[in-house]
VEXDREN-2710 file (C-alpha; in Angstrom, 1 decimal):
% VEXDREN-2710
k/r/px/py/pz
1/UNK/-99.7/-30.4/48.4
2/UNK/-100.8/-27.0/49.0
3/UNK/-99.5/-23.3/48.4
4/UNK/-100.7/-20.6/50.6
5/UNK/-100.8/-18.2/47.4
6/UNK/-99.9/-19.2/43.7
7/UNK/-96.4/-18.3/41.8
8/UNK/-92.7/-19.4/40.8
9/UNK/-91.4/-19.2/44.6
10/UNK/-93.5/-22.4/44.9
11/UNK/-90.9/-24.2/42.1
12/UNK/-88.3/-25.5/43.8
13/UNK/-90.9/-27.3/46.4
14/UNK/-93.3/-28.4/43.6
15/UNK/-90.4/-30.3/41.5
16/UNK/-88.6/-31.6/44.5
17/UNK/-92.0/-33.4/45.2
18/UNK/-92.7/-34.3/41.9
19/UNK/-89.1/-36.0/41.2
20/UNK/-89.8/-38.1/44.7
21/UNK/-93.1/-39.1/43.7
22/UNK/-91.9/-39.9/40.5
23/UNK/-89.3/-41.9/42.0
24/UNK/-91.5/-44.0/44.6
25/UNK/-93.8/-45.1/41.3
26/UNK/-90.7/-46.2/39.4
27/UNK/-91.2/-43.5/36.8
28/UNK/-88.0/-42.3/34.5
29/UNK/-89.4/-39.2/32.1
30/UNK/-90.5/-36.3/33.1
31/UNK/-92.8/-33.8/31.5
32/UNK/-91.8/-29.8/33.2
33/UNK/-93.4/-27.2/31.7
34/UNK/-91.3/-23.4/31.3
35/UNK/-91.5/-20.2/29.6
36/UNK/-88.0/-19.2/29.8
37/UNK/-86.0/-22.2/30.7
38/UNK/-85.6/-21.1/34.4
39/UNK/-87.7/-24.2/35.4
40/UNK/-85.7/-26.2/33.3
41/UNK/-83.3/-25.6/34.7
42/UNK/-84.3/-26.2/38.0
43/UNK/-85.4/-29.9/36.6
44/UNK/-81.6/-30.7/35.7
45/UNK/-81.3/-30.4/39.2
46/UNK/-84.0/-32.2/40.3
47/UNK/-84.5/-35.1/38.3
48/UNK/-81.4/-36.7/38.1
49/UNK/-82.0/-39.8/36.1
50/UNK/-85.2/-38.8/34.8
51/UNK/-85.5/-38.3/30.9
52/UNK/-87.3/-34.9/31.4
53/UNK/-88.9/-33.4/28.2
54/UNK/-89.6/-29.3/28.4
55/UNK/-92.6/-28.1/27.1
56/UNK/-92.7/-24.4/26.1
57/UNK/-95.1/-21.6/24.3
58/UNK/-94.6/-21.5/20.5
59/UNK/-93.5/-19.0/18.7
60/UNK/-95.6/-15.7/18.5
61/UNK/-97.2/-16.5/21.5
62/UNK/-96.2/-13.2/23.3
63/UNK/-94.9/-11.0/20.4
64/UNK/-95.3/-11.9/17.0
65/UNK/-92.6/-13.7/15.1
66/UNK/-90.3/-14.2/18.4
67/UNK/-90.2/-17.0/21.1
68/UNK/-90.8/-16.9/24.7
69/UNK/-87.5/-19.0/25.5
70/UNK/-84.3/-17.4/24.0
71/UNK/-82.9/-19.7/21.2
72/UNK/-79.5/-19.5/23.3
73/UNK/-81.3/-20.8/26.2
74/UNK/-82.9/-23.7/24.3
75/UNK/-79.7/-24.8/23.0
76/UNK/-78.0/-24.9/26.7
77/UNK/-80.4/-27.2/27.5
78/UNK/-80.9/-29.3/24.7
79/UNK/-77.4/-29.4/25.0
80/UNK/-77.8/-30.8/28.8
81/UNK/-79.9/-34.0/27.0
82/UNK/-83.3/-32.2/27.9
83/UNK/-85.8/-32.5/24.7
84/UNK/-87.8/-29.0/24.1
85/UNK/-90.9/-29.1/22.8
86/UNK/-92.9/-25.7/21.4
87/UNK/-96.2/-25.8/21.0
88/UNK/-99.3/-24.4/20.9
89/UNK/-102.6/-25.9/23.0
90/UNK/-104.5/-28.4/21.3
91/UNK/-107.5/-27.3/22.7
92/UNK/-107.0/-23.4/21.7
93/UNK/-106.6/-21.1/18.8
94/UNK/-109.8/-20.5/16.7
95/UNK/-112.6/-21.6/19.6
96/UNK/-111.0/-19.7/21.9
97/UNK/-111.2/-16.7/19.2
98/UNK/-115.1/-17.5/18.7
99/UNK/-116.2/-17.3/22.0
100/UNK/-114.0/-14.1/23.2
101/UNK/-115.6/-12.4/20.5
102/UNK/-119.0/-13.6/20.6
103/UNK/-118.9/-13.7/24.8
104/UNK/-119.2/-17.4/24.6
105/UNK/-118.3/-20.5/25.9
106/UNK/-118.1/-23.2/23.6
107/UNK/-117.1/-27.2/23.6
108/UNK/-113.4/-27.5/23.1
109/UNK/-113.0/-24.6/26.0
110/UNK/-115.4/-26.9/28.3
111/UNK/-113.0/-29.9/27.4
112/UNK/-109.9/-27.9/28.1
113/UNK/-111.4/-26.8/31.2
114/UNK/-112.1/-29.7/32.1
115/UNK/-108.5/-31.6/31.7
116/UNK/-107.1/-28.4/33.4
117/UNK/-109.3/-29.7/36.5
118/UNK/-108.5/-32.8/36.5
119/UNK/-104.5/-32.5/36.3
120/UNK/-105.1/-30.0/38.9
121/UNK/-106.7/-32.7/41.2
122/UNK/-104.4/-35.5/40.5
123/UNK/-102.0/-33.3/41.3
124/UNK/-103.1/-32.5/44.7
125/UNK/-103.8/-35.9/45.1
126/UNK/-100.7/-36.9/44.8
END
């Protein structure tokens, strides 16, 4: 599946043909990821039967001290039987620090490029 340009007005498509996919392998969980809960949403919606898990920034990730995804929100859709998880990248943080300082690139960010490639093409190739 491609997108003429990037962005959220390709959501709705991008689930839809995620949850069928998901469906034709037999699959039950689903991983969405959302910085508000918008997309989560969405994946209520969507993947009806699914046990779909929502993965969003951790806390100070914009502003310090405050989430990305209002605590209200969260508990909506907790509430709705959707697990939240907020966390940072495991492939981040003090490397990523290093090397915008020093003008670097440096083994973890290879790595992290890397997987960032590869869900990219299993993606289209789906």
């Amino acid at each position: 599946m491609y997108f003429d340009k990037p962005g959220k007005d390709n959501t709705d498509q991008t689930l839809k043909f995620a949850a069928d996919r998901g469906r034709e392998l037999g699959l039950t969980e689903a991983v969405v990821a959302t910085s508000s809960g918008k997309t989560a949403y969405k994946a209520l919606e969507v993947f009806d039967g699914f046990q779909v898990t929502v993965v969003t920034y951790h806390c100070g990730f914009k502003e310090p001290f405050k989430n990305r995804m209002e605590d209200e929100v969260r508990k909506d859709i907790e509430d709705q039987g959707i697990r939240v998880i907020a966390s940072s990248h495991a492939l981040s943080g003090v490397e990523r620090s290093v090397a915008k300082k020093h003008s670097g690139i440096y083994p973890v960010l290879l790595i992290a490029d890397n997987y960032l490639t590869i869900a990219k093409n299993c993606i289209k190739g789906l």
